[in-house]
C-alpha positions as CSV (number, residue, x, y, z in Angstrom):
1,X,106.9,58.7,81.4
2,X,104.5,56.8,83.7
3,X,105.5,55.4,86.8
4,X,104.3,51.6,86.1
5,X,101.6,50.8,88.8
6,X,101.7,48.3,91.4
7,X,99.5,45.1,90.7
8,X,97.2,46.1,94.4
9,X,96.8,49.5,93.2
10,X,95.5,48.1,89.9
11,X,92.8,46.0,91.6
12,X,91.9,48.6,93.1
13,X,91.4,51.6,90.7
14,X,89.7,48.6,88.4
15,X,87.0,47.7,90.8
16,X,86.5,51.1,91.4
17,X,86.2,51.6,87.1
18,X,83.3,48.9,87.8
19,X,81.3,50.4,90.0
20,X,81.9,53.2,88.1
21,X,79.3,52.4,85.9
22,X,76.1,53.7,87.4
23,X,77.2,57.0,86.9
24,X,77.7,57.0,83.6
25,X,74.8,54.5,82.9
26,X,72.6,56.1,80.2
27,X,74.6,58.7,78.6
28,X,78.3,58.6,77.3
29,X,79.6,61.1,79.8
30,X,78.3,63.7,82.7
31,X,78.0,67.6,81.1
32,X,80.3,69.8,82.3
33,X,80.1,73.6,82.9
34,X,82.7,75.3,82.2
35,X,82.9,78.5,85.3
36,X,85.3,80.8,83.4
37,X,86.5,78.0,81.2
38,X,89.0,76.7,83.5
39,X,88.8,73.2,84.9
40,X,90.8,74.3,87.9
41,X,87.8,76.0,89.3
42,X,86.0,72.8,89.7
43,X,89.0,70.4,89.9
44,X,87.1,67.8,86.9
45,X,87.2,68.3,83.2
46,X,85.4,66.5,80.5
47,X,88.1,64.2,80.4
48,X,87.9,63.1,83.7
49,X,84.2,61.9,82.9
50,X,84.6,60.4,79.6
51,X,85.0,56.7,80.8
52,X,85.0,54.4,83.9
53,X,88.6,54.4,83.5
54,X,89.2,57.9,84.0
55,X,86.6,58.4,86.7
56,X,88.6,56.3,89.1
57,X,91.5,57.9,88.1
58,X,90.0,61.1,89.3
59,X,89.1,59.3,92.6
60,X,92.5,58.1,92.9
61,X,94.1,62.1,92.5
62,X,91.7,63.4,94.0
63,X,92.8,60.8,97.2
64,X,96.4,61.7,96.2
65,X,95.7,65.7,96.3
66,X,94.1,65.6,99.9
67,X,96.8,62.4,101.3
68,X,93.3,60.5,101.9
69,X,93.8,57.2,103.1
70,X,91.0,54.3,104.1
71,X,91.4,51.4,106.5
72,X,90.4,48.7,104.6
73,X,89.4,48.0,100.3
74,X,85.6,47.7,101.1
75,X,86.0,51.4,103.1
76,X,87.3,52.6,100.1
77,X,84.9,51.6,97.2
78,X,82.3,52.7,99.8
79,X,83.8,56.4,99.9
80,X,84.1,56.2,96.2
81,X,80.5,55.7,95.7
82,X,79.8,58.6,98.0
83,X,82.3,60.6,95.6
84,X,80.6,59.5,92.8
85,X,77.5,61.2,94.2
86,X,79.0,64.2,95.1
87,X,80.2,64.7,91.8
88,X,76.8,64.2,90.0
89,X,75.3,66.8,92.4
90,X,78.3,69.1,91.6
91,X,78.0,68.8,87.9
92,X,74.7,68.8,87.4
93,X,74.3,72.0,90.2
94,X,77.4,73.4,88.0
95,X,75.2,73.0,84.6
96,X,72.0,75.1,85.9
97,X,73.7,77.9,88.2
98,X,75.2,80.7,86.6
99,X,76.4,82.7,89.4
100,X,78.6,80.6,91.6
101,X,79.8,77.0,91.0
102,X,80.7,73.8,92.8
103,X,83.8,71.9,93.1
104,X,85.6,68.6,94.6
105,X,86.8,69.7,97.3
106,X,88.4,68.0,100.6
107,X,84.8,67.1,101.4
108,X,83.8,65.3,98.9
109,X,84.2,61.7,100.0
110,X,82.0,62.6,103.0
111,X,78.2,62.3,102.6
112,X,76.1,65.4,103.5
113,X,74.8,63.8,106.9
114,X,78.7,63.4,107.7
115,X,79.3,66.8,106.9
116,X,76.5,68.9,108.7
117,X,77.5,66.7,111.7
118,X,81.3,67.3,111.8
119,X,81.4,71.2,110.7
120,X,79.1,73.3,111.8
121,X,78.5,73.9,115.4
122,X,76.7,77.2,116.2
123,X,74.2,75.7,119.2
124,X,71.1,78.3,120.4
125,X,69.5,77.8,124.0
126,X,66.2,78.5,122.1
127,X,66.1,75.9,120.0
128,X,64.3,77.1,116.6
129,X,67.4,75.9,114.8
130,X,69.7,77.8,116.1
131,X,68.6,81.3,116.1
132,X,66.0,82.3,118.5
133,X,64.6,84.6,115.9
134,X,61.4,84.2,114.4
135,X,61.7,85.0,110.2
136,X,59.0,87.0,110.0
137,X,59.9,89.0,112.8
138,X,59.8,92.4,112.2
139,X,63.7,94.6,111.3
140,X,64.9,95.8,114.5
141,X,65.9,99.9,114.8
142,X,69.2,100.2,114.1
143,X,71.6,101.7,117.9
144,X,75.5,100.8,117.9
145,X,76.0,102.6,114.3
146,X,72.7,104.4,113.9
147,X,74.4,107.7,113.6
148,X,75.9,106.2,110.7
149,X,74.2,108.5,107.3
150,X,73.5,105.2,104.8
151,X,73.7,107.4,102.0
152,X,77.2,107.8,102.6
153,X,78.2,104.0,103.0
154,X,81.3,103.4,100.9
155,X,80.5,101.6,97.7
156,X,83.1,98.2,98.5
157,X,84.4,97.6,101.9
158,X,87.2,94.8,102.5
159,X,89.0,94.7,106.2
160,X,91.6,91.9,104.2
161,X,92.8,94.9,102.5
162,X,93.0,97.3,104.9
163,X,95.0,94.6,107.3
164,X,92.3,93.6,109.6
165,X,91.8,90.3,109.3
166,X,94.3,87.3,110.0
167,X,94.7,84.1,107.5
168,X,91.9,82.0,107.0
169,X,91.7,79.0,110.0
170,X,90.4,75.5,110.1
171,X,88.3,74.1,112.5
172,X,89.0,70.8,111.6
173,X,86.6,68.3,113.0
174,X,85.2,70.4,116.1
175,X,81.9,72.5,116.3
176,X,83.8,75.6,117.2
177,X,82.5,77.7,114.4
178,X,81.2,80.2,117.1
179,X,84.8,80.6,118.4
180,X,86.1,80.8,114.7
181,X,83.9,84.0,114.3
182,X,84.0,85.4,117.5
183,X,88.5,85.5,117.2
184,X,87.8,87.0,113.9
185,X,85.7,89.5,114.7
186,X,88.0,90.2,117.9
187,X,90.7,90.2,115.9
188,X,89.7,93.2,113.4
189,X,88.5,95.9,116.1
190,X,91.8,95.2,118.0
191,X,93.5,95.8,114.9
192,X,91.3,99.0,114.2
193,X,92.0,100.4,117.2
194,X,95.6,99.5,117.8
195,X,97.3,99.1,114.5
196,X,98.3,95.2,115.3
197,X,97.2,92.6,113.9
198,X,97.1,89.5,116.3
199,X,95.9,85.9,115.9
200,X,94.0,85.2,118.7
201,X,92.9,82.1,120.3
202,X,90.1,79.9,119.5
203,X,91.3,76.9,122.0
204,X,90.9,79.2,124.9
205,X,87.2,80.1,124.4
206,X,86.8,76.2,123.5
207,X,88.5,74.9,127.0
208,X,87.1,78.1,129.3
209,X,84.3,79.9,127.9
210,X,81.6,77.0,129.1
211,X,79.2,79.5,130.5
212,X,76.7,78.5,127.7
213,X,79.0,77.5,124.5
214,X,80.1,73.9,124.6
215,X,83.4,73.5,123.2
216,X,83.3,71.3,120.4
217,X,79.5,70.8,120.5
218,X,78.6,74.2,119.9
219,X,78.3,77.6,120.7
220,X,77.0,81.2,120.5
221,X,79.5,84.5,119.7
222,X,77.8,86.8,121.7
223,X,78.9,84.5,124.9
224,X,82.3,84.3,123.9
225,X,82.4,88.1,123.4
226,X,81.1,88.1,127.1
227,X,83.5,86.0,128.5
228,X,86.5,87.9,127.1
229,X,85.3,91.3,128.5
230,X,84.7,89.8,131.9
231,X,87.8,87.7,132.0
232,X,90.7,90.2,131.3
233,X,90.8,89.7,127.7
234,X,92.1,86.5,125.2
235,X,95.2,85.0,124.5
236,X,97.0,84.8,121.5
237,X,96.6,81.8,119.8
238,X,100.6,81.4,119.8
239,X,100.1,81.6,123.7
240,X,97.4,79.1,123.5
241,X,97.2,77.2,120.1
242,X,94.3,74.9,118.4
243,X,94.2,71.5,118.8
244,X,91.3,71.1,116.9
245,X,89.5,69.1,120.0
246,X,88.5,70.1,123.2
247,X,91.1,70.4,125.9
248,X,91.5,71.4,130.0
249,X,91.5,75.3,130.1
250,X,95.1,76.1,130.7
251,X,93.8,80.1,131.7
252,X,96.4,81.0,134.9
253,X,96.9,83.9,136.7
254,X,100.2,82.8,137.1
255,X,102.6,84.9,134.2
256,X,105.3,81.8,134.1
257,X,102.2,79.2,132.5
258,X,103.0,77.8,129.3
259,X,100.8,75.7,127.0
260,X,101.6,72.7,125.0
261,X,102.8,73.6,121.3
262,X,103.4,77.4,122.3
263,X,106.2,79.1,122.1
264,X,109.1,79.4,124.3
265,X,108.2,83.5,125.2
266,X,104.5,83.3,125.0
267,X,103.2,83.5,129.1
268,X,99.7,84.3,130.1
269,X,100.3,87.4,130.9
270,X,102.1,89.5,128.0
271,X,100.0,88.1,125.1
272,X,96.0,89.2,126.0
273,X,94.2,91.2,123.7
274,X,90.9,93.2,125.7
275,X,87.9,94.0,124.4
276,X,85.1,96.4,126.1
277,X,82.4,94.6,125.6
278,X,80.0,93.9,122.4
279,X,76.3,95.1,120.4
280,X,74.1,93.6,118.7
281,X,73.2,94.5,115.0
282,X,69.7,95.2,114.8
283,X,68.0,91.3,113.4
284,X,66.8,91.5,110.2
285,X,67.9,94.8,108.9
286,X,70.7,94.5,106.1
287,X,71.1,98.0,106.4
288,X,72.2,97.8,110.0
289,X,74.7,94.7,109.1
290,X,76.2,97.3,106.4
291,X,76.5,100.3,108.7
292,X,78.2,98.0,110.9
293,X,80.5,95.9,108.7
294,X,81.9,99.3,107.3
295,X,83.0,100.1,110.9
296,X,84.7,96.7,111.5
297,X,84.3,93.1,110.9
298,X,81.1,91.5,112.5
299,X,80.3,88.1,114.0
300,X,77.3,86.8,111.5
301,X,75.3,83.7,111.7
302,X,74.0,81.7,108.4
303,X,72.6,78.2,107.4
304,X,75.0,76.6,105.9
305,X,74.1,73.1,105.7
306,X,73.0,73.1,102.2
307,X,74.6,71.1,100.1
308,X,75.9,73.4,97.8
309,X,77.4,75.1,100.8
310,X,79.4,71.8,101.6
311,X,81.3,72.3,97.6
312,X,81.2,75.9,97.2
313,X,83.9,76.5,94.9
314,X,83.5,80.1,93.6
315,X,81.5,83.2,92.6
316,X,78.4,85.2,93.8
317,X,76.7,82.6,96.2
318,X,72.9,83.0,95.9
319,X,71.3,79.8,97.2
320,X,68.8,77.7,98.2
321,X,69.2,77.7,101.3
322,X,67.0,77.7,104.7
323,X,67.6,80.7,107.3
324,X,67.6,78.0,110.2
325,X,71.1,78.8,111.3
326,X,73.5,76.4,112.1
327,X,77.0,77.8,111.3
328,X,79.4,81.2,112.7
329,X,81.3,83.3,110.3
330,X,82.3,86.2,110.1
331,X,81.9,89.1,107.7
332,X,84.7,91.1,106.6
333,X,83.5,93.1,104.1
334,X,80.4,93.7,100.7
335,X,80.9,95.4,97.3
336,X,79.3,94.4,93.9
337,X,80.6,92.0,91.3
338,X,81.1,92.5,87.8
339,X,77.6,91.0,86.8
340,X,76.3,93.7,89.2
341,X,75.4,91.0,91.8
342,X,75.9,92.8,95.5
343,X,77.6,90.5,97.8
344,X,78.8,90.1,101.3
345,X,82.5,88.7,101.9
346,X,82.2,86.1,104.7
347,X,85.4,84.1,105.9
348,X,84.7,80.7,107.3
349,X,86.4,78.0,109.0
350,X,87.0,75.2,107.1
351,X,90.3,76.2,105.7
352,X,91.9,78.1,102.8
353,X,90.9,75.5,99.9
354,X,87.6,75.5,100.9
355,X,85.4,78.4,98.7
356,X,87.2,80.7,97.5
357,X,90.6,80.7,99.4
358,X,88.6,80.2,102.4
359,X,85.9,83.0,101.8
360,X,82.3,83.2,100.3
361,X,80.5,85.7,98.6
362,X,77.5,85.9,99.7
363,X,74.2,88.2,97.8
364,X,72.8,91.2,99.4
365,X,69.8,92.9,98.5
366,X,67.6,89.6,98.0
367,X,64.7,91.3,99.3
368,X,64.2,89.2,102.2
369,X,64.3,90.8,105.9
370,X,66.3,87.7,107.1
371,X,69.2,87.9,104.3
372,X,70.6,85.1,102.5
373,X,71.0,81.9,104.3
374,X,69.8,84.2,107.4
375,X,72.8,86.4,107.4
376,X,71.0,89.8,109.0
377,X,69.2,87.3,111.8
378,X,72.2,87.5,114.5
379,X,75.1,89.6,113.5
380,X,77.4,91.5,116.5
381,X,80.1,93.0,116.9
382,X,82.6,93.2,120.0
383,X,83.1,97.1,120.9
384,X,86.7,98.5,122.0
385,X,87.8,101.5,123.6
């Protein structure tokens, strides 16, 4: 049975059935590809498209699903429009791309200038977009791992399985991707070495590492990897929890210091995991970044403001994108998938129903010095002894 709806919700999912129209102006419905053949995947069916009708009903479970709310009618027929665009782009992407596919996800009442401004965030004092590193220059010989045979390189590699590698995080609106792949990355070797897995804090690094990262505005993880080896470590992020917004660095000597939201037993002192320092992955040398990555988890940079990025729903990611990189990951693993594509497993920031559950595949072996998206520009990896 249907619950019977309220005579304001009806205006409302009616003038949205209106404006409806110019997206299904000219044909009777939007194609639909079918990933796998379930709708799940991409969170629309044919169905869904069929009529104005059921488009704003989409809208409205689609606000349902994600609890999103608008200030005011007008906001909300605006954001619909911008869903309406989003979901062209994502079906008709969807009908021409065989490897991956796109879906409605959390961002898609946000246009894609919204969205490169709010969730990316790694910053470079060069200022070539964000790398420093010139595409055509030359691969780099290989030093942290070069005593590593190639050859014998394990097929598949995947720190999630072997326990390195914590849940996936959400930045939420704050450029602190940098910080987001520099824990992870941190997180792994300590692991590695000492058989504990330990979520670490990204607020610390946001509030306290300003020697060249900017909080929420941006930063690089080879400075954050720095300041935790010449600062006695980083706190767990139990000590010292997100708040998803830049704060007053709460770091203290002192062993008694508690933080907002942390636990009653959590103190500066007893919960600081150390690193040694960190290396650099030789730029633009995949073969490196695999040597590396089948050692530990590594700190990676990509471009990830393409808009296919933004709705990534699934599969073997393979582009377009730029190699102008904007955006800190971190890699946790490679292997091949069934359609023989090679891939690298990357886990982002932007929260487990983002991708999929919160990671990306991304292709190897395109050919290209600078790796999909710019993934062998500026990989490294913090070092522990």
């Amino acid at each position: 049975m249907h619950a019977k709806m309220t005579k304001p919700a009806a205006i409302v999912v009616a003038a949205i059935a209106v404006l409806s129209v110019s997206l299904l102006a000219g044909s009777s419905c939007l194609a639909l590809a079918r990933p796998s053949g379930d709708f799940s995947i991409v969170g629309y069916s044919e169905e869904d498209l069929s009529s104005h009708e059921s488009l704003a009903e989409l809208f409205e479970r689609w606000l349902s699903r994600h609890r999103r709310a608008y200030a005011s009618l007008e906001e909300k027929l605006r954001r619909f429009q911008v869903f309406k665009d989003n979901l062209h782009h994502i079906d008709e992407t969807n009908r021409k791309v065989s490897s991956y596919w796109l879906g409605l996800n959390e961002f898609a009442d946000l246009t894609h200038d919204e969205f490169k401004a709010t969730y990316l965030g790694l910053r470079s004092s060069v200022g070539d977009g964000g790398s420093g590193i010139d595409d055509d220059d030359e691969p780099e010989e290989e030093e942290g791992y070069e005593g590593v045979d190639g050859a014998s390189l394990p097929k598949s590699v995947d720190w999630r399985s072997k326990g390195a590698v914590t849940g996936v995080k959400n930045q939420g609106q704050c450029g602190s991707c940098w910080a987001f792949s520099t824990v992870a990355a941190v997180e792994g070797i300590n692991q590695i070495v000492t058989g504990n897995l330990t979520a670490l804090s990204e607020q610390e690094l946001i509030d306290c590492d300003t020697d060249g990262n900017n909080g929420c505005n941006g930063g690089l993880m080879d400075y954050a990897f720095s300041y935790i080896a010449h600062n006695g470590g980083l706190h767990t992020e139990e000590a010292y929890p997100y708040l998803m917004e830049e704060g007053t660095c709460q770091r203290s000597s002192s062993s008694e210091k508690k933080w907002p939201g942390s636990s009653e037993d959590a103190n500066d002192d007893a919960a600081v995991v150390t690193i040694s320092g960190y290396e650099d992955v030789p730029r633009n040398n995949e073969q490196a970044l695999l040597k590396a990555l089948a050692q530990q988890p590594v700190s990676v940079a990509i471009e990830a403001s393409g808009r296919n990025f933004q709705f990534y729903s699934g599969g073997v990611f393979d582009g377009p994108c730029g190699t102008q990189l904007d955006h800190g990951v971190a890699a946790v693993g490679y292997g091949t998938a069934a359609k023989g594509h090679d891939y690298i497993i990357v886990k982002n920031s932007w929260g487990p129903s983002w991708g999929e559950k919160g990671y990306i595949r991304m292709r190897r072996g395109t050919g290209k010095r600078q790796g999909l998206c710019g993934i062998n520009k500026m990989a490294s990896y913090p070092t522990k002894n």
